[in-house]
Backbone as a printed PyTorch tensor [residue, N CA C, xyz], in Angstrom:
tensor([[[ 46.2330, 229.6520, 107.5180],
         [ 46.7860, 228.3570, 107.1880],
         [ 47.3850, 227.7500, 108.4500]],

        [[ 47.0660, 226.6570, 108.8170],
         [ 47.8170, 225.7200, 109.9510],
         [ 49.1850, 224.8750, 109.4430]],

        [[ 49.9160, 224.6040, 109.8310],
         [ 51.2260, 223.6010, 109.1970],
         [ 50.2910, 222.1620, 110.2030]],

        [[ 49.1750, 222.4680, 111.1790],
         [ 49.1840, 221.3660, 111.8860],
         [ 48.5190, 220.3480, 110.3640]],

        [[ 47.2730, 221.2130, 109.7170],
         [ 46.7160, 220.8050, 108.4330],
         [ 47.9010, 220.3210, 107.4660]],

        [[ 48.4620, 221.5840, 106.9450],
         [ 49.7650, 221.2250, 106.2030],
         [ 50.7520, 219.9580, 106.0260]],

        [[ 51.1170, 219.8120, 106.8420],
         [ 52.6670, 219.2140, 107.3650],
         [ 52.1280, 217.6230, 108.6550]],

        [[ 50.0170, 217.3940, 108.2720],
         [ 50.1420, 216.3010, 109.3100],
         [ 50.9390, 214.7590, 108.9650]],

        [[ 51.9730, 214.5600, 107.9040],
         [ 52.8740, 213.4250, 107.9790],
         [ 53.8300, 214.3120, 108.8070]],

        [[ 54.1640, 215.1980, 108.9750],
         [ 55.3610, 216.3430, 109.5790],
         [ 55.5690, 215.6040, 110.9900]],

        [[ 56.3840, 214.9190, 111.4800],
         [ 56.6050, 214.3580, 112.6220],
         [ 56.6480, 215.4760, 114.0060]],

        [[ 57.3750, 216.6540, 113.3040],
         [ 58.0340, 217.7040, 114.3120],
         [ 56.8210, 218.6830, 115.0210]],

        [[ 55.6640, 218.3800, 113.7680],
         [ 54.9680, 218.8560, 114.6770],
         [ 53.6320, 218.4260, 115.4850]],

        [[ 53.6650, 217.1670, 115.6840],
         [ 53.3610, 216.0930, 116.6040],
         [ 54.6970, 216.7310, 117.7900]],

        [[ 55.3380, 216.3350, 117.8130],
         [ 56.3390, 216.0980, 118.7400],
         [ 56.0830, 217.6850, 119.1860]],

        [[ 56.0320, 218.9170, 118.8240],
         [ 55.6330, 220.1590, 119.7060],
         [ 54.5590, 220.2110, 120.1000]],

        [[ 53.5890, 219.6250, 119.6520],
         [ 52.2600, 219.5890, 120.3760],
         [ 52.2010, 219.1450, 122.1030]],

        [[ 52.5030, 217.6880, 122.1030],
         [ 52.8220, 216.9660, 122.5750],
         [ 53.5030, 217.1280, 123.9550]],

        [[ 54.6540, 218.3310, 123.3690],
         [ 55.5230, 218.4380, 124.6490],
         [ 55.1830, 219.8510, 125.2080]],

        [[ 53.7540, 220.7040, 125.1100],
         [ 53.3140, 221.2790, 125.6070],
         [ 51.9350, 221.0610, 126.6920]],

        [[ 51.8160, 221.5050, 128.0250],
         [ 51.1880, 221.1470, 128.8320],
         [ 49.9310, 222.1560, 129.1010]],

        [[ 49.0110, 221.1160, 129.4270],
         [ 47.4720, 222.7430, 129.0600],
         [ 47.2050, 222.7540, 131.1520]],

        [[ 46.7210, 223.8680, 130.8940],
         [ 46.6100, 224.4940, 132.9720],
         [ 45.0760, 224.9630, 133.0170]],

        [[ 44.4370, 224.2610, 133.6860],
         [ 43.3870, 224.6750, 133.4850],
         [ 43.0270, 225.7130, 134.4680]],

        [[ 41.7580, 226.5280, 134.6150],
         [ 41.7180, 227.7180, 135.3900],
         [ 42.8450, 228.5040, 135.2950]],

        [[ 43.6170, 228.9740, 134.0710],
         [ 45.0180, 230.0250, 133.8440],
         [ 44.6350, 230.5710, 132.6580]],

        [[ 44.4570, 232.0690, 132.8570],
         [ 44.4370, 233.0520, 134.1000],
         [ 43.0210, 233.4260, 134.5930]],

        [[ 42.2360, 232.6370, 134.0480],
         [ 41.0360, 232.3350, 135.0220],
         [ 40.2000, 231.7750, 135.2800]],

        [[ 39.3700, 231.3890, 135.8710],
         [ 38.6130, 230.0980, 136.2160],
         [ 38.1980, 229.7940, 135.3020]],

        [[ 38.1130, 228.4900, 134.4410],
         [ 37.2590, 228.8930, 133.1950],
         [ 37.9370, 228.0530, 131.8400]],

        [[ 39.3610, 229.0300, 131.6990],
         [ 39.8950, 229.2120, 130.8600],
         [ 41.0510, 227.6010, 130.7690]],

        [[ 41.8690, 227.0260, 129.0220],
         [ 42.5320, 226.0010, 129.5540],
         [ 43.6910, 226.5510, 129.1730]],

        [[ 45.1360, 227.0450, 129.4630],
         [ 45.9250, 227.6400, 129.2290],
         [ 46.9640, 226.5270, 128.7190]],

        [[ 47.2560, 226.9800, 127.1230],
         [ 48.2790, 226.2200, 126.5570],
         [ 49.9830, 226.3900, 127.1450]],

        [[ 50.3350, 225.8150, 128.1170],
         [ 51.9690, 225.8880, 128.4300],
         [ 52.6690, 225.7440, 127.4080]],

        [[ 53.3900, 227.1350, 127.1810],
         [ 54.2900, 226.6850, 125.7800],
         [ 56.2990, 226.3570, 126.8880]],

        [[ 55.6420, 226.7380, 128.1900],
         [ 57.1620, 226.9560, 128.7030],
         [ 57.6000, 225.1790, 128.7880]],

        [[ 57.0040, 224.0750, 128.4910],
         [ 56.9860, 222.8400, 128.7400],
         [ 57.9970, 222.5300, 127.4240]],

        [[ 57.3590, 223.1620, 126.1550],
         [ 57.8810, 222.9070, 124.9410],
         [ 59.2810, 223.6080, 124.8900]],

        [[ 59.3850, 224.6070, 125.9800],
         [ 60.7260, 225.5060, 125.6530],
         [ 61.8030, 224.2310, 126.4200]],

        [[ 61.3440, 223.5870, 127.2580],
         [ 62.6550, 222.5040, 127.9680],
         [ 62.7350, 221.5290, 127.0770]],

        [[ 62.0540, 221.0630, 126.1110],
         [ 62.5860, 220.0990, 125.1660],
         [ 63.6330, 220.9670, 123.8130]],

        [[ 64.7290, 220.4300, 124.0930],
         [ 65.4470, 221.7590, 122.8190],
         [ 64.8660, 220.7180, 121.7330]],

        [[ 64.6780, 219.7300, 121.4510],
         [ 64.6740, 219.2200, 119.8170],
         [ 62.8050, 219.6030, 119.4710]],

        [[ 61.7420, 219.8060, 120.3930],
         [ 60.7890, 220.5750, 120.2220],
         [ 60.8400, 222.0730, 119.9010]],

        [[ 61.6210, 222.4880, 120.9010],
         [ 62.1040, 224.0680, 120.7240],
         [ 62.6910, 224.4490, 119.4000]],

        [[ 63.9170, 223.6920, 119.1590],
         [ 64.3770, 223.9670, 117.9430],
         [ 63.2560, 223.5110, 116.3620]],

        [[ 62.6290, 222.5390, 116.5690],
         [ 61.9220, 221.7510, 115.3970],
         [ 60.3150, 223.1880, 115.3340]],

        [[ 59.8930, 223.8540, 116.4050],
         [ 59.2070, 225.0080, 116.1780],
         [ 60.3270, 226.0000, 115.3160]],

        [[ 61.0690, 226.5690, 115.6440],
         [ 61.8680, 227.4440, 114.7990],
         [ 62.0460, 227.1090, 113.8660]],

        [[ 62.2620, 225.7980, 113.6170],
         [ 62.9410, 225.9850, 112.3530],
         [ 61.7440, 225.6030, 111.0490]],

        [[ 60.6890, 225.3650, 111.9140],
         [ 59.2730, 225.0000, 110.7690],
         [ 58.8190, 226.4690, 110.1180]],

        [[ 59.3580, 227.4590, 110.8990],
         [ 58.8640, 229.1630, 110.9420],
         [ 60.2700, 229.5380, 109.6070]],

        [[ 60.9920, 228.8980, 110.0720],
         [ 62.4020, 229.3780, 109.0910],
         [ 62.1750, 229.1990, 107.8630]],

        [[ 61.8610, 227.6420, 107.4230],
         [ 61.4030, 227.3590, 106.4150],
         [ 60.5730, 228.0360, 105.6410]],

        [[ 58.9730, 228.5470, 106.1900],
         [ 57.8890, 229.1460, 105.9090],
         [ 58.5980, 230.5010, 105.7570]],

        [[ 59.1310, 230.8530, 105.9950],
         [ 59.7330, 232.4380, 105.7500],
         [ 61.0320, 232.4180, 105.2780]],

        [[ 61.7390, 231.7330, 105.1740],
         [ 62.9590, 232.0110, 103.7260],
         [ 62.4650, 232.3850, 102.7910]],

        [[ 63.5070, 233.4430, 102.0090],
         [ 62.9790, 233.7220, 100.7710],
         [ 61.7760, 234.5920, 100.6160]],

        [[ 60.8510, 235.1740, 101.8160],
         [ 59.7670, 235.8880, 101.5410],
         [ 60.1340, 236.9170, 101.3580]],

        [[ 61.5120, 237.7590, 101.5840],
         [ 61.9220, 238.4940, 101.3760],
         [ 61.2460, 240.0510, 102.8230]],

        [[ 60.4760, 239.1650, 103.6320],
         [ 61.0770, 239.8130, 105.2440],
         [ 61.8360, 240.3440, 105.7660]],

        [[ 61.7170, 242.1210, 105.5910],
         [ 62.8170, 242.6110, 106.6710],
         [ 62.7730, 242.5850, 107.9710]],

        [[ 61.1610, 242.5760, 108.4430],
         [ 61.8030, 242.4470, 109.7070],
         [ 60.4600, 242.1370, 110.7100]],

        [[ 61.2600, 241.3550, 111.7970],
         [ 60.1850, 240.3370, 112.6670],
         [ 59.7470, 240.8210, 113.4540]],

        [[ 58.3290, 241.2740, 113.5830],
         [ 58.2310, 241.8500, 114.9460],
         [ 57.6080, 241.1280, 116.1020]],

        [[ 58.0040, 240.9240, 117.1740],
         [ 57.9580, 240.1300, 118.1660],
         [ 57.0190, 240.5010, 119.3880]],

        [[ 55.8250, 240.0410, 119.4950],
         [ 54.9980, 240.5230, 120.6870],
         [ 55.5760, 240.0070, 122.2160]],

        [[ 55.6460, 241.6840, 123.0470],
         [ 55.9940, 240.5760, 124.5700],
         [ 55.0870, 239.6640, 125.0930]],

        [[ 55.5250, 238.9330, 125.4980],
         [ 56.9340, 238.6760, 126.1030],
         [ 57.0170, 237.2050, 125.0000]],

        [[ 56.4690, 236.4160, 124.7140],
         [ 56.6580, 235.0020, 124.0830],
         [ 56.9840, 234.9760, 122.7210]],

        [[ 56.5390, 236.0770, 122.1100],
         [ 56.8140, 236.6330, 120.8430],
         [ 58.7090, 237.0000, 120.7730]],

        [[ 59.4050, 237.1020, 121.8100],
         [ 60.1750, 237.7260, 122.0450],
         [ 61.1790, 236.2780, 122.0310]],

        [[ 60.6870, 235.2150, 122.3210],
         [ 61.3650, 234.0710, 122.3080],
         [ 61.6780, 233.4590, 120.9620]],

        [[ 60.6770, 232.9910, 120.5990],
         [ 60.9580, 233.0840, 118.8860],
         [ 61.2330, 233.5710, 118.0110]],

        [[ 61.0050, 235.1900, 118.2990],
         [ 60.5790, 236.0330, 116.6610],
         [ 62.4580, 236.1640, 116.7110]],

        [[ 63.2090, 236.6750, 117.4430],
         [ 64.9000, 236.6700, 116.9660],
         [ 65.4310, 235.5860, 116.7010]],

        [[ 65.2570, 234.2540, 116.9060],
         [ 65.9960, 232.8730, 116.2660],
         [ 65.2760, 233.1930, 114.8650]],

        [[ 64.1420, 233.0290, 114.9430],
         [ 63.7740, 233.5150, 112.9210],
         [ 64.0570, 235.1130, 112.5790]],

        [[ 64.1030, 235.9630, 112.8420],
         [ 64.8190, 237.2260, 112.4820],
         [ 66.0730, 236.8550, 111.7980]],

        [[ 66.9150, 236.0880, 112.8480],
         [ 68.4250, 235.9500, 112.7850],
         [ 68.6710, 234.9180, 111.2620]],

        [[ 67.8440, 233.7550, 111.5750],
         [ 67.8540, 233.2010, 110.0520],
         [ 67.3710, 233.7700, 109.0120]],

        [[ 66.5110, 234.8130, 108.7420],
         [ 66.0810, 234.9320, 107.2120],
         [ 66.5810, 236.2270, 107.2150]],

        [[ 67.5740, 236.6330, 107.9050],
         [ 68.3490, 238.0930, 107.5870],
         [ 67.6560, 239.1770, 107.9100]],

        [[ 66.6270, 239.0200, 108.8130],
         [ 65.7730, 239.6420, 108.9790],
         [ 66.0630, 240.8590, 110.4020]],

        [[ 65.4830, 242.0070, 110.5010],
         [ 66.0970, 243.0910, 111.7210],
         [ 64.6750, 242.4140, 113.0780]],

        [[ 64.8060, 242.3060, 114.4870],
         [ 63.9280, 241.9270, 115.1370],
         [ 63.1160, 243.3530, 115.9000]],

        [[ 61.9920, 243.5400, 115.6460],
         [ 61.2560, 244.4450, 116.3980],
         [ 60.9620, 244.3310, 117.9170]],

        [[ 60.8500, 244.7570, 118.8850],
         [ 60.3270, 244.2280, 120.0180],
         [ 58.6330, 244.7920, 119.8260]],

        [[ 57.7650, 244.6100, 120.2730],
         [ 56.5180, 245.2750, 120.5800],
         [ 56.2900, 244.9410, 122.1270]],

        [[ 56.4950, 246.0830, 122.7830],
         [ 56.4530, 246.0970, 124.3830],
         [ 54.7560, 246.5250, 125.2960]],

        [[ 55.1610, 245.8700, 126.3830],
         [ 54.0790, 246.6510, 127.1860],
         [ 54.6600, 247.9350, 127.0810]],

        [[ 53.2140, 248.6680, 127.7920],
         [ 53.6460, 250.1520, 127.9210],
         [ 54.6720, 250.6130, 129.0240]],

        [[ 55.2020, 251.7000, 128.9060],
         [ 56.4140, 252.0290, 129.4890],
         [ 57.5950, 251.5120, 129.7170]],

        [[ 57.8230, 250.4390, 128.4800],
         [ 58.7840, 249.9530, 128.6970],
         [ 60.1070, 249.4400, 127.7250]],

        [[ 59.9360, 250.8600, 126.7010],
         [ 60.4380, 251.1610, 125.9010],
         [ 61.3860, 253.0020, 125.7680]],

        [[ 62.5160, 253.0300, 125.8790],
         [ 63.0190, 254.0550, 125.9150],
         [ 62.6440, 254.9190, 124.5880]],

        [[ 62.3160, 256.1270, 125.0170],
         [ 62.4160, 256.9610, 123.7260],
         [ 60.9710, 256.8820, 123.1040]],

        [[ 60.9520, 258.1100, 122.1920],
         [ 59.6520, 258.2120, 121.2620],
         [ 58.8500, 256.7550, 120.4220]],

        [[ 57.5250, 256.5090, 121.0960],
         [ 56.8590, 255.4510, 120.6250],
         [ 55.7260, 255.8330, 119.9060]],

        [[ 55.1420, 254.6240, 119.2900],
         [ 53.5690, 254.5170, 119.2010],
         [ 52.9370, 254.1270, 119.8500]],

        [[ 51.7230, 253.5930, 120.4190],
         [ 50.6790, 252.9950, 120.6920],
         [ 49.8670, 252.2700, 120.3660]],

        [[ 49.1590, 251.2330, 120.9820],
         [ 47.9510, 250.2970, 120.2790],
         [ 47.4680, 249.8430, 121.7610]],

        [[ 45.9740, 250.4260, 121.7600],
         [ 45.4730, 249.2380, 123.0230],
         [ 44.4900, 248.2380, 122.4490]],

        [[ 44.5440, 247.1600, 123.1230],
         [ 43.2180, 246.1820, 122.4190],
         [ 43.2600, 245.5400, 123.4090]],

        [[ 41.7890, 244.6660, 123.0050],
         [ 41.1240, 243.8430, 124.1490],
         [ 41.2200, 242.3980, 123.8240]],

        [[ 41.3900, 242.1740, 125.2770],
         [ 42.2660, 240.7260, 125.2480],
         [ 40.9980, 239.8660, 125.8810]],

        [[ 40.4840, 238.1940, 125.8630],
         [ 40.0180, 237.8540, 126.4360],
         [ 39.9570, 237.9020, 127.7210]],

        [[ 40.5490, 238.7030, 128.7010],
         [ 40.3330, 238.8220, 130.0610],
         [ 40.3820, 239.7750, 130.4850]],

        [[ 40.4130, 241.3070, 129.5930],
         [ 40.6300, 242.5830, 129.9840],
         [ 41.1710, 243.2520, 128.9020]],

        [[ 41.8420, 244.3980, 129.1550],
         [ 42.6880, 245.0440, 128.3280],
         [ 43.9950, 245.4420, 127.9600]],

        [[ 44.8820, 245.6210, 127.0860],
         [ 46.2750, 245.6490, 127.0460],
         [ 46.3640, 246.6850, 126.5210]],

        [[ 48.1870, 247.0800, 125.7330],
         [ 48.2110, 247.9500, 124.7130],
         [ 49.8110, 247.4830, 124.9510]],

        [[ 50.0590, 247.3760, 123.6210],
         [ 51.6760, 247.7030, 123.0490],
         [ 52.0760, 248.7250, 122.5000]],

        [[ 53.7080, 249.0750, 122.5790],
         [ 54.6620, 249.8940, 121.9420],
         [ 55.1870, 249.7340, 120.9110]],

        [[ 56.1980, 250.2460, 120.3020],
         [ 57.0070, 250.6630, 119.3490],
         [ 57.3360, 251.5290, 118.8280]],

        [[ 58.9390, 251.3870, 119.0990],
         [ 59.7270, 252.8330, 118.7940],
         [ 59.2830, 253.2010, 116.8870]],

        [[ 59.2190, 254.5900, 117.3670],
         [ 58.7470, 255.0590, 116.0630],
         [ 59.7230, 254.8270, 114.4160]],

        [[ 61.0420, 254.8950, 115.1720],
         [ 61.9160, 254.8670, 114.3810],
         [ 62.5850, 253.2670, 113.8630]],

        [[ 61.8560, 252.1230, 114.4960],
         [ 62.4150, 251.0430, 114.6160],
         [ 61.6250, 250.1770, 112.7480]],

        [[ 60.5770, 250.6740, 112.3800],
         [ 60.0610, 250.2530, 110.8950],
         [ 60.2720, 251.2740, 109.8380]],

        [[ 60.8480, 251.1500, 108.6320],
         [ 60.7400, 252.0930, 108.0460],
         [ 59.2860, 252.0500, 106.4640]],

        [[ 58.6450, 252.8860, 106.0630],
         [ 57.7110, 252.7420, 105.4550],
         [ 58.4530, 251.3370, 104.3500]],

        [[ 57.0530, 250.4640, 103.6730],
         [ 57.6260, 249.8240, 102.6450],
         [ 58.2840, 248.6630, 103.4200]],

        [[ 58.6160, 248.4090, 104.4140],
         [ 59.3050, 246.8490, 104.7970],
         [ 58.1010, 246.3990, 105.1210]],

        [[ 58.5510, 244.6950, 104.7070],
         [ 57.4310, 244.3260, 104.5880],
         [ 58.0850, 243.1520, 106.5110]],

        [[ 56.7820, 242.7250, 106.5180],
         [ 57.0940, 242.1040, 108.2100],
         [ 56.3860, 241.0450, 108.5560]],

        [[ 56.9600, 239.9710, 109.3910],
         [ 55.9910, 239.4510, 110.0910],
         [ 56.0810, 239.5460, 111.2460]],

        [[ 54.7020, 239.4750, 112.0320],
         [ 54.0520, 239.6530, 113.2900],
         [ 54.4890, 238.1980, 113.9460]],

        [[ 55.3840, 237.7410, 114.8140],
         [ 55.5560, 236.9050, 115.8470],
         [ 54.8140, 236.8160, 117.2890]],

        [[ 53.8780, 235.4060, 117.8300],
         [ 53.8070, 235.5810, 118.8120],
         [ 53.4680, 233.7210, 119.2860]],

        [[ 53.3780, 233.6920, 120.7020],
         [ 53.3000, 232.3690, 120.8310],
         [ 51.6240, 231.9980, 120.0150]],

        [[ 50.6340, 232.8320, 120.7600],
         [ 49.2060, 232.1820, 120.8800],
         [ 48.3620, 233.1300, 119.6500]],

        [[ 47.0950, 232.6080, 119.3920],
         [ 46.4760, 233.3280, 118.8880],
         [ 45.1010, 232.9120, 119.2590]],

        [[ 44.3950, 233.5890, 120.3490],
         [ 43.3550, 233.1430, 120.7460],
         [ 41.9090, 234.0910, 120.1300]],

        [[ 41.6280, 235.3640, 120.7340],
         [ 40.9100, 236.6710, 120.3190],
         [ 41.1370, 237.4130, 119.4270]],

        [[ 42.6250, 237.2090, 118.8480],
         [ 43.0330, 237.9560, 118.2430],
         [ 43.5820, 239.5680, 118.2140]],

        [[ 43.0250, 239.8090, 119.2630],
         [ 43.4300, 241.1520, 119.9590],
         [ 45.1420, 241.8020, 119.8380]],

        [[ 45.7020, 240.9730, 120.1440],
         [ 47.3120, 241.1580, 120.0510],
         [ 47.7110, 241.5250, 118.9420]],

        [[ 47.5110, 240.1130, 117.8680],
         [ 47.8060, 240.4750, 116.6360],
         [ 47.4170, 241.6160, 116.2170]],

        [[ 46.3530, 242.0230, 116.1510],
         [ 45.6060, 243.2740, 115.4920],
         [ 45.9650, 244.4910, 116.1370]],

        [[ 46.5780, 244.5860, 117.6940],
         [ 47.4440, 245.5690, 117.7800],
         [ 48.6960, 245.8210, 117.1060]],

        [[ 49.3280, 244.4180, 116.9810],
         [ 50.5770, 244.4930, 116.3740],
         [ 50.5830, 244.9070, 114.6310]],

        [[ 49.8750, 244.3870, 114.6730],
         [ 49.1620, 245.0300, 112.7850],
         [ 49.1300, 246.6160, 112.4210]],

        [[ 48.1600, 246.6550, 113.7360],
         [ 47.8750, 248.4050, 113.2170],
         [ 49.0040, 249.4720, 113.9310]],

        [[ 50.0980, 248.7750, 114.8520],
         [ 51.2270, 249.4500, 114.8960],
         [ 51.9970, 249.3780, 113.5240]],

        [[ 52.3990, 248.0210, 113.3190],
         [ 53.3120, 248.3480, 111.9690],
         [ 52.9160, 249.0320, 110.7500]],

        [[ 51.4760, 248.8430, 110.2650],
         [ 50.7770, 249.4510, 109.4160],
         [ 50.8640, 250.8520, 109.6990]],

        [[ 50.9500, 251.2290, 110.7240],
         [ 51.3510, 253.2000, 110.8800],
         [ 52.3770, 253.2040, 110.8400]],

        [[ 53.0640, 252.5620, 110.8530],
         [ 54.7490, 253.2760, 110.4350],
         [ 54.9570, 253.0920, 109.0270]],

        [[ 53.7530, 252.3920, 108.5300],
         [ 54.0260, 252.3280, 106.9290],
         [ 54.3050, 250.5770, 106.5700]],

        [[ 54.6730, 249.9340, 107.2360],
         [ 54.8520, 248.1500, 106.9680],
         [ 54.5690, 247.8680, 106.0360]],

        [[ 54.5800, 246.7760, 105.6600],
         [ 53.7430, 245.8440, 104.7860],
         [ 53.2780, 244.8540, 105.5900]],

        [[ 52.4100, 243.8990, 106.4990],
         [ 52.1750, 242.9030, 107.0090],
         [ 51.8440, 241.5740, 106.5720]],

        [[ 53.1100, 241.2120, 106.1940],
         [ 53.0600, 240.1150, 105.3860],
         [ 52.2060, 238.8120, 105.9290]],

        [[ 52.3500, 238.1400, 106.9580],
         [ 52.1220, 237.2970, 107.9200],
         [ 51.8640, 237.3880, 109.3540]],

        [[ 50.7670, 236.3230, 110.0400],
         [ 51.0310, 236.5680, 111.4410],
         [ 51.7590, 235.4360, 111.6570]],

        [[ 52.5110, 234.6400, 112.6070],
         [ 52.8430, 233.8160, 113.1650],
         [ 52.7500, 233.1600, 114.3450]],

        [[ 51.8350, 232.1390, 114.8200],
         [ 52.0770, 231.5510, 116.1910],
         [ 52.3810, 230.5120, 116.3910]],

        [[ 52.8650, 230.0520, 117.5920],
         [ 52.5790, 228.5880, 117.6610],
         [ 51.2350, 227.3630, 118.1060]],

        [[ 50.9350, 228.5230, 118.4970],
         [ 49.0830, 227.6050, 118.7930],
         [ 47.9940, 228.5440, 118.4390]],

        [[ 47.1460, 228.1380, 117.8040],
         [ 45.7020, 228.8380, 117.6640],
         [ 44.7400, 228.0500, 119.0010]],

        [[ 43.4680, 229.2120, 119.1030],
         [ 42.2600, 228.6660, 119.6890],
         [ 41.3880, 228.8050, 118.7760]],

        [[ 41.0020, 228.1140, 117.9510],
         [ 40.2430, 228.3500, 116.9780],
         [ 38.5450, 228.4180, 117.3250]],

        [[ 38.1550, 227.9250, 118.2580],
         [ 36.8520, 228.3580, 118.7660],
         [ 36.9770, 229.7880, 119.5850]],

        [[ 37.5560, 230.8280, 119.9540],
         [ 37.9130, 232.4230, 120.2290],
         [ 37.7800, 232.7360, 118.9460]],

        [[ 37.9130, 232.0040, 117.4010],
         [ 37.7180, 233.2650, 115.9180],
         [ 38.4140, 234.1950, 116.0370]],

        [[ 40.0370, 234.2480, 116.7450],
         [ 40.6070, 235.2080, 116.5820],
         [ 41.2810, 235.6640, 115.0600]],

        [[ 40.9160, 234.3480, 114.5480],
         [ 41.6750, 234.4520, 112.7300],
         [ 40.7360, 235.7390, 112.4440]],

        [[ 39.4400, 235.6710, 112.2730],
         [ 38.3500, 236.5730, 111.5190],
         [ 38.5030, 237.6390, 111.7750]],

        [[ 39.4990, 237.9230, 113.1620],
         [ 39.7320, 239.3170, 113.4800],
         [ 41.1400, 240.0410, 112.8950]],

        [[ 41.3850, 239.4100, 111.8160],
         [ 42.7430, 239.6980, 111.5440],
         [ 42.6700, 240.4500, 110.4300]],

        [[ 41.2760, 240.9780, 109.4660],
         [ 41.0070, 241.7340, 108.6150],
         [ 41.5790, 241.1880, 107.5370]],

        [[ 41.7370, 239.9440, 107.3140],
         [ 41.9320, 239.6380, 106.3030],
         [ 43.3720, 238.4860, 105.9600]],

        [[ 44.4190, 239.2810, 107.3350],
         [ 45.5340, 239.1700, 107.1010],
         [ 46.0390, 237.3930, 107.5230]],

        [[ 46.7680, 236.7740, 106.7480],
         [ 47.3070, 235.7120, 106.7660],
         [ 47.9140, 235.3290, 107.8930]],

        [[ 46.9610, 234.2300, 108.8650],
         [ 48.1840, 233.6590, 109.7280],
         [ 48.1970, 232.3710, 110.2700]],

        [[ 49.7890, 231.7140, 110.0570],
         [ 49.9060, 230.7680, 109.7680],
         [ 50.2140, 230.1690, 111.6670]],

        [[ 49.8600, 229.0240, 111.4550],
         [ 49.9870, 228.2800, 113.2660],
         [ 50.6600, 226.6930, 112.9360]],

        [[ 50.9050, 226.7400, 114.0540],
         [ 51.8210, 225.0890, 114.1340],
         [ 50.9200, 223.9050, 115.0090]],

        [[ 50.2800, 224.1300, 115.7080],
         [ 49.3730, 223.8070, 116.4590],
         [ 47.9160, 224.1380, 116.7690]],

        [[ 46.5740, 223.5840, 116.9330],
         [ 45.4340, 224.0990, 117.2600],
         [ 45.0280, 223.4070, 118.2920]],

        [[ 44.4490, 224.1480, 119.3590],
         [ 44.2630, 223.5950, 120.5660],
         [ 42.5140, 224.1900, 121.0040]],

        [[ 42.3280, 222.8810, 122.1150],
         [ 40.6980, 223.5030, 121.8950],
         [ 40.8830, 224.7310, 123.2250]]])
């Protein structure tokens, strides 16, 4: 589901679109890279993204947000903090103290893998997956099949921009995720 579909009388989210800047050749020749750091200097953009996520998740009864690094990490605790929710980090590797899990996946330009402390989900909470982009889908679906081994529920993904020509939705096995923006 898009809120861009949703919510197009929605003023706020015109106005985040808008105040994000695209880079072309980033991170590689080729590629048009959505600047979300453009949207982070407008606070009434900044804030009007959060709080469209707040809305959509009150009441789902979300324990807890888990936040992909690093951009995931910007948003997912302002909505953690509103829906009472505990914030997960999901880290690059080595950069998490103490006993983790693992997930590697492939990203449009190579390969990654995230963390999470083992002890940080407990079976049965149910969660959503925070992150800025959703292009390949790769991320998400690491972040999925981490929480899903600790037992989760994966309620939602969350971003603020899709690439909807990457089909990273189809890679999500099914799982629901909602965007504020679609960019080509």
């Amino acid at each position: 589901m898009s809120a861009w579909k949703d919510r197009e009388n929605d003023p706020r989210i015109e106005g985040i679109a808008s105040s994000m800047r695209v880079i072309s050749d980033f991170p590689k020749p080729g590629f048009k890279f959505k600047d979300i750091t453009t949207l982070l200097l407008n606070p009434k953009a900044f804030k009007n993204t959060v709080d469209l996520f707040v809305e959509r998740y009150t009441g789902k009864g979300i324990s807890v947000v888990a936040g992909v690094e690093a951009r995931g990490f910007i948003f997912g605790p302002p909505i953690a903090l509103a829906i009472g929710a505990k914030f997960v980090p999901l880290r690059k590797p080595r950069k998490l103290p103490g006993a983790v899990i693992s997930e590697k996946y492939v990203l449009e330009y190579g390969t990654d893998c995230l963390e999470m402390h083992i002890e940080a989900v407990q079976p049965g909470e149910r969660s959503l997956v925070v992150d800025d982009v959703v292009a390949t889908g790769g991320t998400l679906c690491a972040a999925i099949k981490l929480l899903e081994r600790a037992g989760a529920e994966v309620v939602e993904c969350a971003c603020v921009i899709e690439v909807p020509h990457l089909k990273g939705r189809e890679k999500l096995n099914g799982k629901p995720l909602y965007v504020l923006v679609e960019t080509d």
